[in-house]
C-alpha angles and dihedrals in degrees: 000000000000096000091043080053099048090039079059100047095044090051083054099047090046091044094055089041092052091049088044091057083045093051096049093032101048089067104055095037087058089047091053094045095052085057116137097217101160086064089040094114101036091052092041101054084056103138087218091062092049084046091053092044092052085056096049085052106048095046101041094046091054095048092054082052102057094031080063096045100050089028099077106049084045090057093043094050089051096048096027091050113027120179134119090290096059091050077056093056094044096057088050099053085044109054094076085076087056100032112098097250089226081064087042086061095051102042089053083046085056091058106029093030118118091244093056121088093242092040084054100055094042084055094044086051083043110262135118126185102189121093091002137109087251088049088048091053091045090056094043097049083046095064099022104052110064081071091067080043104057083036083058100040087051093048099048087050088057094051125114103246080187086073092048105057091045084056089052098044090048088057110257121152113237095248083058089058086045100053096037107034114009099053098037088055082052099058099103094040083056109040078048090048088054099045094048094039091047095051090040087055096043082057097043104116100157118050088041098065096034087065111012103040131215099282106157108235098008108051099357104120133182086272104047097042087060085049088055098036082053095068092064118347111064092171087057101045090051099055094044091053089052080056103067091033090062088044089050099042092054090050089057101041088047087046085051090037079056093054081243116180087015103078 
């Protein structure tokens, strides 16, 4: 009677898991079978696509950047000092993964907009954020970096304290500890960061165009250009898309050939 149950649970098991590939591969296989691939290079040397991919580049790679930059001290303050505040804090950084990124747009509109008071003064110095490459990197790091952050979080509450105070009673600065051990403990939680941070803003469509807008060349990224492509070039849209799936499968196939999220 056991092994007849267990026989029963593991067909279902297998059955759901099986629906479930089915569900996430089909996708992707039509895609690739609707390929055009006989118009594959023309529409591939398109100087809008490499346009579009420059732009990709150039955001996503900056926002992985800051995300980075800000990121860390933003982890270290939540595990280092931990209180109500900082549980506070954490939910803040936090709510762009869950906010719908078309929100994401209009909310930074509503602080970096002409007609807000911050948006105003940025404009009176001569900046403006809004439907610029700039713009585009400030929406993409918006959505895209509280995932360096929870990478880092998860890192600093896996290192060894042990090797910290010896730094310290041995007379290291703490910039010291930071430089020789922390970082160096962090190595896997950031490559991963990156990786992760980097495929999440090559994806990023609305709050980009919510606040960047779809200039062609200035805030036109992978995403938006098959949005565009969508409205009157299939052929287009669909090797585009191909595109960014090949770029996205190679970062996740270089984050599990790192062991990342294993260590």
């Amino acid at each position: 009677m056991k092994h007849s149950s267990e026989r029963w649970t593991n067909s279902i098991i297998l059955s759901l898991a099986g629906i479930g590939l089915l569900f996430f591969m089909l996708p992707v296989i039509s895609l690739l079978f609707r390929m055009p691939w006989g118009d594959a290079g023309e529409i591939i040397t398109n100087p809008e696509i490499w346009g579009a991919l420059r732009v990709s580049l150039i955001v996503s790679v900056s926002a992985v950047l800051l995300s980075l930059v800000f990121g860390f001290p933003i982890a270290w303050v939540i595990t280092r000092y931990p209180s109500r505040w900082t549980r506070i804090a954490r939910v803040v950084v936090l709510v762009p993964m869950v906010l719908p990124p078309i929100v994401g747009g209009v909310a930074l509109l509503s602080v970096f907009g002409a007609n807000s008071p911050i948006g105003h003064m940025l404009i009176s110095l001569g900046f403006r954020l809004p439907f610029t490459t700039l713009g585009a990197v400030l929406a993409v790091t918006f959505v895209s970096g509280p995932f360096m952050i929870i990478m880092l979080e998860s890192g600093m509450h896996s290192l060894d304290d042990r090797l910290e105070h010896a730094a310290e009673v041995l007379g290291a600065s703490r910039w010291m500890t930071i430089r020789t051990i922390i970082l160096p403990g962090l190595r896997p939680a950031i490559i991963g960061g990156m990786a992760l941070t980097w495929a999440r803003a090559l994806g990023e469509f609305g709050a980009t165009i919510a606040f960047a807008g779809n200039r062609p060349g200035h805030t036109q990224t992978l995403p938006l250009a098959i949005y565009q492509a969508l409205q009157s070039d299939m052929d287009r849209a669909l090797l585009i898309s191909a595109e960014l799936i090949l770029i996205t499968v190679c970062l996740m196939i270089f984050v599990r050939s790192r062991g990342i999220g294993h260590q």
